[in-house]
N, C-alpha and C positions, 0 to 999 in steps of 0.2 A: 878737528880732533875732539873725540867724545872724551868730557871728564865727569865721572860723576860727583856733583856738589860732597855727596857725602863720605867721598874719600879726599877731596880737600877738608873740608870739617875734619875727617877724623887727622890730617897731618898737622891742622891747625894744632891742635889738641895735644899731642903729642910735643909738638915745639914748645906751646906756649910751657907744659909742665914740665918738659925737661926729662920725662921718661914713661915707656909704653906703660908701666903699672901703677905710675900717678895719674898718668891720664884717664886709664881705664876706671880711676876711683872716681875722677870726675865728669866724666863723661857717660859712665854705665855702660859702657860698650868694652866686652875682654880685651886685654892686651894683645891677645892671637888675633882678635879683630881687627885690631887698631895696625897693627903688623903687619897684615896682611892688604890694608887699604893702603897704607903708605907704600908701599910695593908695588903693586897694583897703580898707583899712580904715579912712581919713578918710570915704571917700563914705560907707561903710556906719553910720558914727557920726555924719556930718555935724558934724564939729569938724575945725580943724585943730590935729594935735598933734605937727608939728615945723615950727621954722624954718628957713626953706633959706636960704642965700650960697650965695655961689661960693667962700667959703672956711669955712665952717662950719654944722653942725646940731645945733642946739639944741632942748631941749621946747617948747613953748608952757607957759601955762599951768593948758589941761586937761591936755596930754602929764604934767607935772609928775604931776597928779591921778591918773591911768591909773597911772602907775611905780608911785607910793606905794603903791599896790593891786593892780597886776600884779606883779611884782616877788615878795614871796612869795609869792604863790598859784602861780607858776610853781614854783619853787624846791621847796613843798611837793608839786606835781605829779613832779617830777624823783625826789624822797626817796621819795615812797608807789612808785615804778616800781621802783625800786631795791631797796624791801623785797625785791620779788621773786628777787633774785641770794642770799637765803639758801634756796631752796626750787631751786636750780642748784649741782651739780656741783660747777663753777668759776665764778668770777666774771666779769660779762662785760659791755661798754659801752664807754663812750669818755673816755679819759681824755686833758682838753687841759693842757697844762704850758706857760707863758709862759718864755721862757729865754734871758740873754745868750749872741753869737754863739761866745765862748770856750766855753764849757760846751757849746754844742750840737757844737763843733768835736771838741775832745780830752777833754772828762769823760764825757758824753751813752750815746755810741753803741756801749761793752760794756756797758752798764748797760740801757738800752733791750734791745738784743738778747738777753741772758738773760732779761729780766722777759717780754717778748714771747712768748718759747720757751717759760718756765713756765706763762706764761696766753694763749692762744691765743685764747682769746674778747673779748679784750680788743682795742681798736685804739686807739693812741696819734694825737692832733695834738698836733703843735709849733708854738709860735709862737716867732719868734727877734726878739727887739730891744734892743737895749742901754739904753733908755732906763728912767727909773724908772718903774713902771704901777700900775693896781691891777688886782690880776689878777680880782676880781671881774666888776669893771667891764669890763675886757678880755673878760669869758666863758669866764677858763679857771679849772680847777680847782683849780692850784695853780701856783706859779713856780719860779724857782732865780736865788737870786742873793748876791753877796758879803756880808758882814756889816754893812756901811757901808751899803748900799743896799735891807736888809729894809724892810717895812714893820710898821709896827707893828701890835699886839694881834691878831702871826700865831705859829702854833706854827713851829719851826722844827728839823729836825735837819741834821747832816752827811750829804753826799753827795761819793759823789766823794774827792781827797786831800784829808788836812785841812791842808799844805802845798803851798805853789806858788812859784813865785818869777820874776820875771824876769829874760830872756836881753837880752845886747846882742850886736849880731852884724857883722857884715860880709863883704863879698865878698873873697878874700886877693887879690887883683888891685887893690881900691882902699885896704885899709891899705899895700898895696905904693908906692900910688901916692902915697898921704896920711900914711903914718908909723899908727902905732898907738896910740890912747890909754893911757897913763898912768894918769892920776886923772877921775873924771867929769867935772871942770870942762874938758880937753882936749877933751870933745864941743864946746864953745862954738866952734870954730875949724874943724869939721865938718860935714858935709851929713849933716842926720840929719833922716829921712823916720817922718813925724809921725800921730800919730792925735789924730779929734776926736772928742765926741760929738754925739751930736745935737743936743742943749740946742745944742750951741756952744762949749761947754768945750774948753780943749785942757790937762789937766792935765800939771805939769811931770814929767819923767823922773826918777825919785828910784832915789835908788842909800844904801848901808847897810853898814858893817865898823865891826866891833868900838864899837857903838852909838851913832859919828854917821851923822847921815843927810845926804845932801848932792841937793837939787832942784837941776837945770837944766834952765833953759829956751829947749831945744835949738830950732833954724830947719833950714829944708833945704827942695830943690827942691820936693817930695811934700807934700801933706797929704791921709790919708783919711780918712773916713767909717768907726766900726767896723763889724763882720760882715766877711764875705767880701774887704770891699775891704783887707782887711789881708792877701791874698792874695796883692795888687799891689805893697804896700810889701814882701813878701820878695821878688818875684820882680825888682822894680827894685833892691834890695840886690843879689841871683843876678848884678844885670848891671852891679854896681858902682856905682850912683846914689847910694849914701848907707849909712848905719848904722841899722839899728831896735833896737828896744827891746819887746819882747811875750816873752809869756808863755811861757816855754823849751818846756813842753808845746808851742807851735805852731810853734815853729822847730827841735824836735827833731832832726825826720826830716833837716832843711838843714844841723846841726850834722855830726848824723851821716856823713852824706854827705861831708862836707867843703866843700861848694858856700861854704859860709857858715861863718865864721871866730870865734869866740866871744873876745869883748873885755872887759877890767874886770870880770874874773868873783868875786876876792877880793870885787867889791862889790856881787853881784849880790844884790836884796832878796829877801826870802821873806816868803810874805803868805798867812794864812789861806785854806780852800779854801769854797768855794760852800756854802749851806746850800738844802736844800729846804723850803718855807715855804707853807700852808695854815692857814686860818679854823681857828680852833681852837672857834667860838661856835658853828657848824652840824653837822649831819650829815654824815658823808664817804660820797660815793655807793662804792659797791664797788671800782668800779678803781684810785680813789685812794686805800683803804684798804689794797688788796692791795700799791700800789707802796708806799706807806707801810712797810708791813710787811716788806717785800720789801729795800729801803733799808736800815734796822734792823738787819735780817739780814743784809745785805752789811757795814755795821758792824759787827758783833760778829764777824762771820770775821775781816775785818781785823785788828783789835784780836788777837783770839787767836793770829792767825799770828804778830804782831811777837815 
């Protein structure tokens, strides 16, 4: 019975995310693609080995069967290919990194752009989502995410600063208009334009001097979704709508500028910086080794400068 590998890949794909148009994000391959391979290799097995809705896809339970057995054998298929990158030059392949939309914003993109320039044979995909994942299961190689939200029995180092801290800010046209906060509890009597997660979480605004910590759980006209749409919450702050609260790295350039007005900064908190985090029980194919290593190295420069 002829199978083609890459319509198990692509059913892989589809199980592991749980639906053709997550896969398709992590896979690069369309959903009509991925659709069509999983069909294409039901006829050919004559089993069905996923459940469709219209709101989710799940194994059957020979798919179940197929994973349990697909699943390494691909994985060892990926590593024996890879041998091949010590018999090259430079190392060379695709390295996917799963990563919140802060880190892809302001930590990511000199750190990508050197590693890239040193390894040319390399090509990076990014997947950006704020939500907790297993990047296994996502189909990426490795992730980047806060210390609160690793997952476990992952290796783990620093990337990036290993401080950070949040900004609160405002347009000076609407402290003009509203008076200026004081003490963080004074946000309570303010329009302050909010972020959620996806789960649905909308964690309170926490603010920090001299070791108490004081949460509020600010309202305001805005609530967004993270990633990009916290784009919207500075640029509705730019137009005097309310007061944010993010990561000063994303409201720097708007500090700067003066656009945007920096408030209750005595109590602005400071919070651990991103760790980059991989399977530490498998084989690292070459591009993820070279970033790995690469990483490391951008660590100890750091460190030696201070």
């Amino acid at each position: 019975m002829a199978v083609e590998i890459n319509d198990l890949a692509a059913f892989l794909s589809v199980a592991r995310a749980g639906g053709f148009r997550d896969a398709a994000r992590v896979s690069g391959v369309s959903a009509s693609g991925l659709s069509a391979a999983v069909r294409r290799l039901e006829m050919k097995l004559g089993v069905r080995l996923l459940n469709r809705t219209t709101r989710s896809v799940a194994p059957t339970e020979a798919g179940l069967r197929l994973i349990e057995r697909l699943a390494p054998a691909l994985a060892e298929m990926e590593a024996a290919l890879d041998v091949l990158n010590r018999f090259r030059d430079r190392p060379a392949g695709t390295l996917k990194l799963n990563v919140p939309a802060g880190v892809a914003r302001v930590i990511l993109p000199p750190i990508i752009t050197a590693f890239l320039k040193a390894y040319p044979d390399i090509r990076m995909e990014t997947v950006v989502e704020d939500s907790f994942v297993d990047v296994l299961s996502a189909g990426c190689d490795a992730g980047i995410r806060y210390d609160e939200r690793l997952e476990q029995d992952m290796v783990a180092i620093p990337i990036g600063p290993r401080v950070q801290r949040f900004a609160t800010a405002a347009s000076p046209g609407y402290l003009d208009q509203h008076g200026r906060p004081q003490h963080p509890r004074d946000l309570l009597a303010h329009a302050c334009l909010r972020g959620q997660f996806s789960s649905g979480a909308m964690p309170a605004w926490e603010f920090e001097r001299d070791g108490e910590v004081i949460r509020v759980d600010t309202t305001g006209p805005l609530l967004v979704r993270p990633g990009p749409a916290f784009d919207l919450a500075i640029s509705a702050a730019i137009g005097g709508l309310g007061i944010v609260h993010l990561y000063e790295d994303w409201v720097r350039p708007q500090l700067d500028s003066g656009v945007l007005e920096p408030i209750l900064q005595p109590w602005w908190q400071n919070f651990a910086g991103p760790f980059l985090y991989y399977p530490g029980h498998r084989h690292l194919p070459a591009p993820l080794r070279a970033f790995v290593d690469f990483v490391k190295e951008s660590n100890a420069s750091s460190f030696a400068m201070r």
